[in-house]
C-alpha positions in Angstrom: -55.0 -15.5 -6.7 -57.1 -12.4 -6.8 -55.3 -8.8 -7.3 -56.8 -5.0 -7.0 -54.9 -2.7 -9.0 -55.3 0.9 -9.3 -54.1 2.9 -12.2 -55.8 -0.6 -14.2 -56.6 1.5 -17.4 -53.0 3.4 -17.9 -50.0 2.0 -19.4 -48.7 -0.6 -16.8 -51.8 -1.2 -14.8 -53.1 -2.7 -18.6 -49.9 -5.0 -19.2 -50.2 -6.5 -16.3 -53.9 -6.8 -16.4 -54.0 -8.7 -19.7 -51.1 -10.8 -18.0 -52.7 -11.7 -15.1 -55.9 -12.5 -16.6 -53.9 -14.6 -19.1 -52.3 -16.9 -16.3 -55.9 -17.3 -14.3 -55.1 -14.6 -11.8 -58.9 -12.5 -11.2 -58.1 -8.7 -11.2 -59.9 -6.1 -9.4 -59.7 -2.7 -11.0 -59.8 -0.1 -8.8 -61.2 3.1 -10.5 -61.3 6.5 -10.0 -65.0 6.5 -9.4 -64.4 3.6 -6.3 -62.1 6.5 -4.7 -65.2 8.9 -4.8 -67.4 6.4 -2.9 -65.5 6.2 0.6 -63.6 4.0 2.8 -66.5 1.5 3.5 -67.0 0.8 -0.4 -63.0 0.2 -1.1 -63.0 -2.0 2.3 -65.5 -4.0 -0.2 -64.0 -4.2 -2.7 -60.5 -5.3 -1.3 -62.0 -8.0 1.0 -61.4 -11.2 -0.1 -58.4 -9.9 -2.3 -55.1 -11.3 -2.0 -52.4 -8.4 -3.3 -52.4 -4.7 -3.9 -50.9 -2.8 -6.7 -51.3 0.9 -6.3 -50.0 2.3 -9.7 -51.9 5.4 -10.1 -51.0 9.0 -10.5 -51.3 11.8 -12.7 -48.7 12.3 -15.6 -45.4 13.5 -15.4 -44.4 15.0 -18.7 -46.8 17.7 -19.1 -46.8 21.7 -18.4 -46.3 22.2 -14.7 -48.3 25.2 -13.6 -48.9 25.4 -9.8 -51.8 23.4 -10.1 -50.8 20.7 -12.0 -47.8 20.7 -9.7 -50.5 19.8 -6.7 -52.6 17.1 -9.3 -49.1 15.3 -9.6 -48.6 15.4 -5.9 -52.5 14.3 -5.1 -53.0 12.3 -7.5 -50.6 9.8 -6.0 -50.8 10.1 -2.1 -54.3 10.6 -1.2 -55.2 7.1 -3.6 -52.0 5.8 -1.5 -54.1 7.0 1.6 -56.9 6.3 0.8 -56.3 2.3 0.2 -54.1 2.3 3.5 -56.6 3.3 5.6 -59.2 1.2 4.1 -56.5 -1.7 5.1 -56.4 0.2 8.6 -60.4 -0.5 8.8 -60.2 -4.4 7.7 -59.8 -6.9 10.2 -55.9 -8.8 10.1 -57.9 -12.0 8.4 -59.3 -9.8 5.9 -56.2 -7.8 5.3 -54.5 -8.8 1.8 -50.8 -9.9 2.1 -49.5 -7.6 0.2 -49.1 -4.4 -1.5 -46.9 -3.0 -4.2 -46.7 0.4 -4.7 -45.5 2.5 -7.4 -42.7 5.3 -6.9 -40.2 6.6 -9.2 -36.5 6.4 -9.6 -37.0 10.4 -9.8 -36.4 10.4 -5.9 -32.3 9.7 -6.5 -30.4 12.9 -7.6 -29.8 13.3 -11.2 -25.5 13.0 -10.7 -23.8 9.6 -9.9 -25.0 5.5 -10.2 -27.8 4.3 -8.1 -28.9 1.0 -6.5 -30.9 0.4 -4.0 -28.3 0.5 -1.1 -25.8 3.3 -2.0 -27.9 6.5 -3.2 -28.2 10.1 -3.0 -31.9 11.4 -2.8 -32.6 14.3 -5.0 -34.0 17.7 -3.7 -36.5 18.4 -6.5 -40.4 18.2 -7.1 -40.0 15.1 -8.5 -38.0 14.2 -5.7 -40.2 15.3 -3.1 -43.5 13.7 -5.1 -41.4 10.2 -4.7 -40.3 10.5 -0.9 -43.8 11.3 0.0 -45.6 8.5 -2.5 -43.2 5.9 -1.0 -44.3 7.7 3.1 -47.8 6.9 3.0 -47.6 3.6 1.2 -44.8 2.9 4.2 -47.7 2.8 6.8 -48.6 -1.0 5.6 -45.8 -2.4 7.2 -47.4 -1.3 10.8 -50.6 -3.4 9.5 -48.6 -6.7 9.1 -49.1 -6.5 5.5 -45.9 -7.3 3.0 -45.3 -3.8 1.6 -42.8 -3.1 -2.0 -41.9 -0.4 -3.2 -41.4 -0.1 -7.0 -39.3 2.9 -7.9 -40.2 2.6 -11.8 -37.3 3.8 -14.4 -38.2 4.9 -17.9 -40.8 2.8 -19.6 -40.3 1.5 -22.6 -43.6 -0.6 -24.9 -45.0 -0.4 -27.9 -48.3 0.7 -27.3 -47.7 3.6 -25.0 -46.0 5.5 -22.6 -42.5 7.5 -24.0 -41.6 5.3 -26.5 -45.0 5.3 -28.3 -44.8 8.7 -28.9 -41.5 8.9 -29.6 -40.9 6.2 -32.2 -43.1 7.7 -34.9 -41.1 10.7 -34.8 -37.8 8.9 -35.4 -39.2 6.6 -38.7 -39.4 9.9 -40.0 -36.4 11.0 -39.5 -36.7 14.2 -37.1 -35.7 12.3 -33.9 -32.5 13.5 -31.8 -31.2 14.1 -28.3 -32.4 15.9 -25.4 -30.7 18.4 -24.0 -27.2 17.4 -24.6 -28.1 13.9 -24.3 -26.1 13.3 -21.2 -28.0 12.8 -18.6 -28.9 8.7 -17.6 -31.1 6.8 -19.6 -32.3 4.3 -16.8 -35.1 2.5 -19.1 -37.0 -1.2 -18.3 -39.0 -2.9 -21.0 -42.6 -2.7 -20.5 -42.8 -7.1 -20.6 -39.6 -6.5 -17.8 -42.1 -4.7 -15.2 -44.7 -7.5 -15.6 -42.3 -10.0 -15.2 -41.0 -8.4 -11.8 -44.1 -7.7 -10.8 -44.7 -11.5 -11.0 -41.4 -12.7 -9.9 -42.2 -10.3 -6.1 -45.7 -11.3 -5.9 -44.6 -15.1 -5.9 -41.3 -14.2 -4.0 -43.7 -13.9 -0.6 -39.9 -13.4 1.3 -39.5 -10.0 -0.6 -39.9 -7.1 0.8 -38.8 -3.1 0.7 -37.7 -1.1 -2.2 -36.9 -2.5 -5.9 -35.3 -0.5 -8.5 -37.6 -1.3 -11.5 -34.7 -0.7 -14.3 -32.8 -2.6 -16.2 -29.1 -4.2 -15.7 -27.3 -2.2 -18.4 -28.6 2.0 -18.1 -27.4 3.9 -21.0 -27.9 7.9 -21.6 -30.0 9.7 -23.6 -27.3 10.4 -26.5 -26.9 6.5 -26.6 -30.8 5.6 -26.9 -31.3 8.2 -29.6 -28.1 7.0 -31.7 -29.1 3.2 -31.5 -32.8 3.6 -32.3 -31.7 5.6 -35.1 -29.7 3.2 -36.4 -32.0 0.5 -36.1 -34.3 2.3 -37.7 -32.2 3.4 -40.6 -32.8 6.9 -40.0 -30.4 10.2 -39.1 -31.2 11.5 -35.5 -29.8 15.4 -35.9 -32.8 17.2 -34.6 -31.4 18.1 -31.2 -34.2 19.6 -28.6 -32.4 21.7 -26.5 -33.5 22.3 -22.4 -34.4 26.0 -23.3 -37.3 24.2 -25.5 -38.3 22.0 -23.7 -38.4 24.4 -20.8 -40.6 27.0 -22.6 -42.7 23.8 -23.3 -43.2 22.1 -20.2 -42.0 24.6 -17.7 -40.4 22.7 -14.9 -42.1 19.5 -16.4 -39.3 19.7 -18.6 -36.9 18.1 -15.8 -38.1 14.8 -16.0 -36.6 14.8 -19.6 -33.7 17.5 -19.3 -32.4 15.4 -16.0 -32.1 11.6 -15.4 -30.3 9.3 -12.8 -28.3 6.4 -13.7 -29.9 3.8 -11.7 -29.4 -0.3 -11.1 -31.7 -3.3 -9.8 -29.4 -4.6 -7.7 -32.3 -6.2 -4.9 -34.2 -7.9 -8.2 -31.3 -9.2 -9.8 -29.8 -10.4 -6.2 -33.3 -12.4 -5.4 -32.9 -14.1 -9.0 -35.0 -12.0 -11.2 -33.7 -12.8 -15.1 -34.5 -9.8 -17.1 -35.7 -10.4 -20.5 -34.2 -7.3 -22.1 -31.1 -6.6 -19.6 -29.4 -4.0 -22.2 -31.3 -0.8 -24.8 -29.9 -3.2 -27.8 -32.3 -6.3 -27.1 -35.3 -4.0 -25.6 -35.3 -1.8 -28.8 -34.6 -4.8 -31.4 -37.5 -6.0 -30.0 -40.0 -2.8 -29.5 -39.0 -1.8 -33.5 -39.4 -5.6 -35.2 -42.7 -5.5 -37.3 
């Protein structure tokens, strides 16, 4: 099996690179620069191939100023564009079978439990990002390619992403909630995504939108008490949402604000997660 990715060098396109690699799949990374050189070059490079994942985007948790704002936005459709309509220029033979595409489970509203068939869609940037992400990706199904959508929950692995930053601050002792610590906690263990990755890209019956989070969501208060207290450390240094705010901006609402959101589809089509709950994901993030 042969698989482009985009996004290859962040912190999910290079777990699943090094997995794929590892079980004799050939990847094609898609970079930034490949973008640059026009249809006819990405038509190249995806001929031959046999799956797409389109993971990449700018970050989330940063200072939103208006320009930013349009780099988030950009950042994710026009490479979602772009690799549609170089599908749109293959012929059918030459067309891979598939593409998963990245979205986020920012596009539910932040009150009330989530699964992929009862849902409220929120009204906010983040929102609005997600609903147009998962639109242009959406044209593949007019193409007769097999089209997912990943809407991805909080990521949780050592060597990156949220946690990475956050666990050094809690072995020494300054960690605490966010903002109250109320709001969901809808987390997936980085070895999780790869697996559900794998388990859709052999499922070739599969199709439409997967909640990428685990079984058992938790909220923010919860996750900061029990990595604490696995850590043997106090957690008192509350961050309230003015802070953040004057931090961040609006970016702040990807951490002030959080959905509580299930994977009913993967666990329906038989996916086994191997960290269902925050107890066995952290036990096994924190063990030396």
């Amino acid at each position: 099996m042969k698989i482009a990715i985009s996004g290859s060098t962040g912190f999910i396109g290079g777990a699943l690179r090094e997995a794929f690699v590892s079980s004799g799949i050939e990847v094609v990374p898609l970079l930034r620069a490949d973008f640059k050189r026009g249809e006819n070059y990405l038509v190249q490079l995806l001929t031959g191939v046999d799956g797409i994942i389109n993971l990449a985007g700018a970050p989330i948790v940063k200072r939103w100023t208006p320009v930013y704002k349009q780099q988030i936005m950009e950042s994710r459709i026009q490479v979602t564009r772009q690799l549609v309509n170089a599908l749109k220029a293959m012929s059918t033979d030459d067309r891979p079978e598939m593409f998963l595409s990245a979205s986020a489970i920012g596009i539910y509203a932040n009150s009330g439990t989530h699964d992929e068939e009862v849902f409220e869609y929120g009204h906010d940037f983040l929102g609005e990002v997600a609903t147009r992400w998962e639109g242009a990706a959406a044209e593949v199904k007019n193409l007769g390619v097999r089209m997912v959508i990943m809407r991805i929950g909080l990521v949780l692995g050592k060597e990156g992403g949220m946690f990475g930053r956050l666990l050094p601050v809690f072995r020494m002792g300054l960690g605490g909630t966010v903002a109250g610590g109320k709001q969901g906690f809808s987390f997936i263990h980085l070895d999780d995504v790869v697996g559900a990755v794998q388990f859709l890209l052999a499922k070739k019956e599969l199709s439409g939108v997967f909640n990428f989070t685990a079984p058992y969501p938790v909220n923010n208060e919860t996750f900061t008490r029990k990595l604490a207290h696995k850590l043997g450390r106090p957690s008192f240094m509350a961050v309230p949402a003015f802070a953040l705010k004057l931090l961040f901006s609006e970016g702040a609402t990807a951490l002030i604000h959080g959905p509580t959101v299930l994977p009913r589809k993967l666990t329906e089509a038989g996916y086994k997660f191997q960290f269902p709950d925050i107890d066995s994901a952290l036990d096994d993030l924190i063990k030396s």
